[in-house]
N, C-alpha and C positions, 0 to 999 in steps of 0.2 A: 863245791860241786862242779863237774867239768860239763855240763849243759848249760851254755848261756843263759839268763833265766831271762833277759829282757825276751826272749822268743819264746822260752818254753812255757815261762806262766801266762802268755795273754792269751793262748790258745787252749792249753790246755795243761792241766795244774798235775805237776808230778812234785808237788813239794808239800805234800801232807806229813810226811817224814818231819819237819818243823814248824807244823802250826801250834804243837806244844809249847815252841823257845818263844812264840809273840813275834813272828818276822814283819806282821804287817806294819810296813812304815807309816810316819805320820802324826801331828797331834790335832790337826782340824777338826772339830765336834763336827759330828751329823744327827740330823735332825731324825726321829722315827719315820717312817712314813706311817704316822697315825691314819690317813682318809682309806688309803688305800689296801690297807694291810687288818683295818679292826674288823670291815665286818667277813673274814673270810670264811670262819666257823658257823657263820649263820646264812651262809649263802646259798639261795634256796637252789633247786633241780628248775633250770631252764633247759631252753633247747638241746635234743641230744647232737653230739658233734660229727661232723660226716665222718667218723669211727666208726660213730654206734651201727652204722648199716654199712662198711666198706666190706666189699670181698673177703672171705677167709682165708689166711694162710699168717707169714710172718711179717712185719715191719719195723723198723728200724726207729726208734726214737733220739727225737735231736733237741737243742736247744740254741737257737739262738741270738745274743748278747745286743741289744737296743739301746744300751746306758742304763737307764730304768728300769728295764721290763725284760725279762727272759719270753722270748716267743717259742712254745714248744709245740713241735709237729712233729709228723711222722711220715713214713715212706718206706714203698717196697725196695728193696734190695736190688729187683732189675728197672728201676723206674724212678733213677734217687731226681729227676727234674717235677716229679708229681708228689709234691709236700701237702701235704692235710694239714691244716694249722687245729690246734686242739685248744690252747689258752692261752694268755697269756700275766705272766707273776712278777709283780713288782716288787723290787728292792733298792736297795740305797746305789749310785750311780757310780760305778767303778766296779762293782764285785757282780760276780757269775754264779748261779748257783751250782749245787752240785747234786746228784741225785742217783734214784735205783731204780728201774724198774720189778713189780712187783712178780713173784713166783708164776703167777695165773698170766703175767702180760695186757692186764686190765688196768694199774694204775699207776702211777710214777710217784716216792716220795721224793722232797726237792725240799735242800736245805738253803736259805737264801738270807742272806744280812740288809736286816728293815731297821737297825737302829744301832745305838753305841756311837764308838769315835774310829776313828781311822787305824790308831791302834788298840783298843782293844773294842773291833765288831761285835755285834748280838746278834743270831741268828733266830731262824723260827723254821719248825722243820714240819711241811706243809704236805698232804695229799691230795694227788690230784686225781677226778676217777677220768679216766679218758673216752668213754662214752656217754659220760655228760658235762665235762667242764667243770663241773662243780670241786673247788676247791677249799679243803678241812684243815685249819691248823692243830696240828697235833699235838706239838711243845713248843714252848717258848726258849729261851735262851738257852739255845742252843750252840755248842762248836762249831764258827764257820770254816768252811772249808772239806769237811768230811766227809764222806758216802756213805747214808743211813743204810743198813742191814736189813733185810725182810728177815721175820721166820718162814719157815720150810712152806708153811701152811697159808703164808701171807696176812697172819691176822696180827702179829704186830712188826714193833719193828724197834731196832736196840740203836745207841748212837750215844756219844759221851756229851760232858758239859765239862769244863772246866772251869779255874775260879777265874773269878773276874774283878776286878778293879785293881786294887791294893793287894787282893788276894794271891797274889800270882806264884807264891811258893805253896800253896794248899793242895788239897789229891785231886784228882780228874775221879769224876762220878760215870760210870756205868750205867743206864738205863735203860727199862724199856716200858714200851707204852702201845697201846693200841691202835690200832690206823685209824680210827673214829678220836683219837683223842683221849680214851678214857684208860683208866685204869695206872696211871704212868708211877711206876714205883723203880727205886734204887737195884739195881741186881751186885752191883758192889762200885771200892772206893779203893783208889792206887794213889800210895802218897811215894814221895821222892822219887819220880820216875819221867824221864820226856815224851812219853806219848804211849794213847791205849787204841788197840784200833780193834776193834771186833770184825772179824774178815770171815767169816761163814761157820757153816755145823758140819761135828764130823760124821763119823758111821755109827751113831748112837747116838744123834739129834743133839748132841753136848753141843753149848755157844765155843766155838774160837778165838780169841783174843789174843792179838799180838801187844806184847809191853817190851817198849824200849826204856832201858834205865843204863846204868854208870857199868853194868858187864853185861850189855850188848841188847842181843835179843830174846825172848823166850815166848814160848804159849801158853794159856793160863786156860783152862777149860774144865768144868766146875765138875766134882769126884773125883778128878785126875791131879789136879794143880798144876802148878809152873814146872814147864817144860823148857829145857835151855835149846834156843831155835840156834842160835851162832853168837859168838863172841865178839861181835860185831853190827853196828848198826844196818837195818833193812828196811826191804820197800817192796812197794808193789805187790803184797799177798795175795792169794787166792787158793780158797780150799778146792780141790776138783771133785766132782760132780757127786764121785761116791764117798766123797769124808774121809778118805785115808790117808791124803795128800794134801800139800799146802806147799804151793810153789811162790816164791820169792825171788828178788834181788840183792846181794849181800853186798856193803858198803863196804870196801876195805881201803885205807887212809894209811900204811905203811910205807908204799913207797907210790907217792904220788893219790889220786881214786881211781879207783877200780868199781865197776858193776857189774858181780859176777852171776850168773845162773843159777840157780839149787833149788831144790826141791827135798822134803821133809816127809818120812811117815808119822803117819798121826797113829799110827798104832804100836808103837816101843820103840822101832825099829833108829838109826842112830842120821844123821843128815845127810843125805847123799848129793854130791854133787853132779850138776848133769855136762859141767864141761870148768876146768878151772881158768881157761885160759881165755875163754871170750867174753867180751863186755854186752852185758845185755841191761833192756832198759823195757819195762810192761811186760804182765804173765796174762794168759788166758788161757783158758781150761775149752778142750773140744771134745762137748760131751758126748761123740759118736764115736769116739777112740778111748776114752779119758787121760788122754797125751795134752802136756804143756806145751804148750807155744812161749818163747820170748821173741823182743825183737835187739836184734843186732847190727853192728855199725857194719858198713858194705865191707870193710876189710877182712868183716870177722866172718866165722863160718857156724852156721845154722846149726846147733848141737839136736833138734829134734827133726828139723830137715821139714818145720811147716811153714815156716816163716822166710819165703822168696820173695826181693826183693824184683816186680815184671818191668818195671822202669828204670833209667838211670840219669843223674844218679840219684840218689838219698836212700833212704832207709825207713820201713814200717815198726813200727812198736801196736803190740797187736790191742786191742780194747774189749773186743768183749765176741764168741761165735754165738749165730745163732741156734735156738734149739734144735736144731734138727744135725747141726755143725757143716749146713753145705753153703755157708757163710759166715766172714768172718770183716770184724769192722777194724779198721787200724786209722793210726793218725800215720802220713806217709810225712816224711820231712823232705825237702829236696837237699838237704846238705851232706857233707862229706862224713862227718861224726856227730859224736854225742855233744862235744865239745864247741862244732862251729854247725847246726843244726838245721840251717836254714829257713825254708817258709812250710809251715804244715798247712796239711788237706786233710779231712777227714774224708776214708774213702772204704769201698767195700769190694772185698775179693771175694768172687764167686765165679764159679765154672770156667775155672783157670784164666781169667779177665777181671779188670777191675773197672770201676766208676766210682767218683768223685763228686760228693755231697758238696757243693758251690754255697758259699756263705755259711752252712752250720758253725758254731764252734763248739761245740759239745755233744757228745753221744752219751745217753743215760741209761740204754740196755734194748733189748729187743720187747713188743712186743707182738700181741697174738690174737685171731680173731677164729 
């Protein structure tokens, strides 16, 4: 991979691409954090969080990293120095978790590793309501690493398991489960394959699922089946807004790596590329156009013409716009490329100026009040 990883995973993890192969190094056992993790599903409604009564409009949800404890808060888009702190989630000292916020912009689920060994983690994939704190474990042994899936509707939410211990050649399980915890059944099982990522619904509420195996990439979306996405391994998915699209980054290892731009119809149509020649790295869908955004090394040039870099030098890789699309969140790098990457900021572009979220390291989606 040409992104340094000492820089690029401690901020912010574009290597979900391999948490099928087991990268996490290490054979040091860790302890559960049994005090602090048992009673999360019985934890009653205490005070509501200065959420529950903040102004109405959009805010920016963040996380972050304490060793132990994920602190997540939140903030307006023009006001990123007035943080709300909403909770805060314990797990095992080194890992980050990783999360969604939900359709409605009322609750965050957050996948965090509370027990296992160093190489092979356990996660537990948690809700959190963000106007009262109160925080639901949902599943247990969970994939770490991943970004749980809301449905459309926000009442559950889909996320894999893979085998664990000795198991490590067995299928990755497909799941989904309710945001209360209950109901949590099998939706299916991929054996011989390096990775299942369910990455949105398209224009007929069908689940999307990207599976990478031994010829490349394809989608898997239930009455439809496997769809061949590229012959080649990919990253960074995203269905846009109206389910007809799924834009990506495509891995190519022929001569040298390459991360190139593309985008997929999800209705027959055959892969279209939106530029062969530029290297792009994070897709985000802006749902006031339904145009992808990638972000691009400074040498390269903007194939959608959204993604300017206002500083110099480094480069944006875009993360997520807000609902309305008159903002948009990116992690800005100060370095030259993909390759020599520099120091990231997570930061927010709006009304053609940006500002920079100081200490976050993690954005986990917008929400709304």
């Amino acid at each position: 991979m040409a992104v340094s990883s000492r820089h690029m995973t401690r901020h912010h993890d574009y290597s979900r691409l391999f948490i099928a192969l087991g990268v996490i190094a290490g054979v040091m056992a860790l302890a559960p954090i049994v005090a602090a993790i048992a009673g999360l599903s019985g934890t009653g409604v205490g005070p509501r969080t200065a959420f529950a009564s903040a102004p109405s409009g959009e805010y920016v949800v963040f996380g972050r990293n304490e060793g132990a404890v994920d602190v997540i808060s939140v903030a307006r888009p023009e006001d990123p120095g007035a943080l709300t702190e909403i909770t805060r989630v314990p797990h095992i000292d080194g890992f980050t978790s990783t999360g969604a916020v939900s359709p409605d912009g009322r609750r965050l689920a957050l996948i965090s590793v509370d027990g296992g060994t160093a190489s092979h983690p356990v996660a537990s994939l948690n809700v959190i309501d963000m106007e009262t704190g109160r925080i639901t474990r949902a599943a247990a042994n969970v994939t770490p690493g991943q970004v749980p899936l809301w449905s459309p509707d926000g009442g559950d939410l889909v996320f894999t398991r893979m085998p664990s211990g000795n198991e490590v050649q067995g299928p990755i399980h497909l799941l989904r489960v309710s945001r209360n915890g209950d109901d949590a059944r099998t939706l299916d099982e991929f054996a011989n394959v390096l990775g299942v990522y369910p990455s949105g619904y398209d224009y007929e509420g069908r689940l999307v699922t990207v599976v990478l195996d031994g010829a490349g990439s394809a989608v898997d979306r239930d009455g439809v089946g496997r769809t061949a996405l590229s012959s080649s391994l990919t990253r960074d998915w995203k269905v846009s807004p109206d389910g007809r699209q799924i834009a990506f980054v495509e891995v190519q290892t022929a001569s040298g790596v390459a991360y190139l731009a593309r985008t997929a119809r999800l209705d027959g149509r055959a892969v279209e590329a939106l530029s062969a020649a530029v290297s792009a790295l994070g897709t985000a869908w802006d749902p006031a156009t339904n145009s992808a955004s990638f972000g691009v090394e400074p040498a390269g040039a903007d194939p959608t013409g959204r993604i300017q870099s206002l500083t110099a030098p480094g480069f944006d890789v875009p993360l997520g716009y807000s609902a309305s699309g008159e903002a948009l969140i990116v992690n800005h790098w100060s370095g030259a490329s993909f390759a020599e990457p520099g120091r990231p900021q997570l930061q927010v572009l709006a009304g053609g100026g940006r500002e920079t979220y100081e200490d976050q390291t993690r954005f986990y989606g917008w929400a709304s009040r």
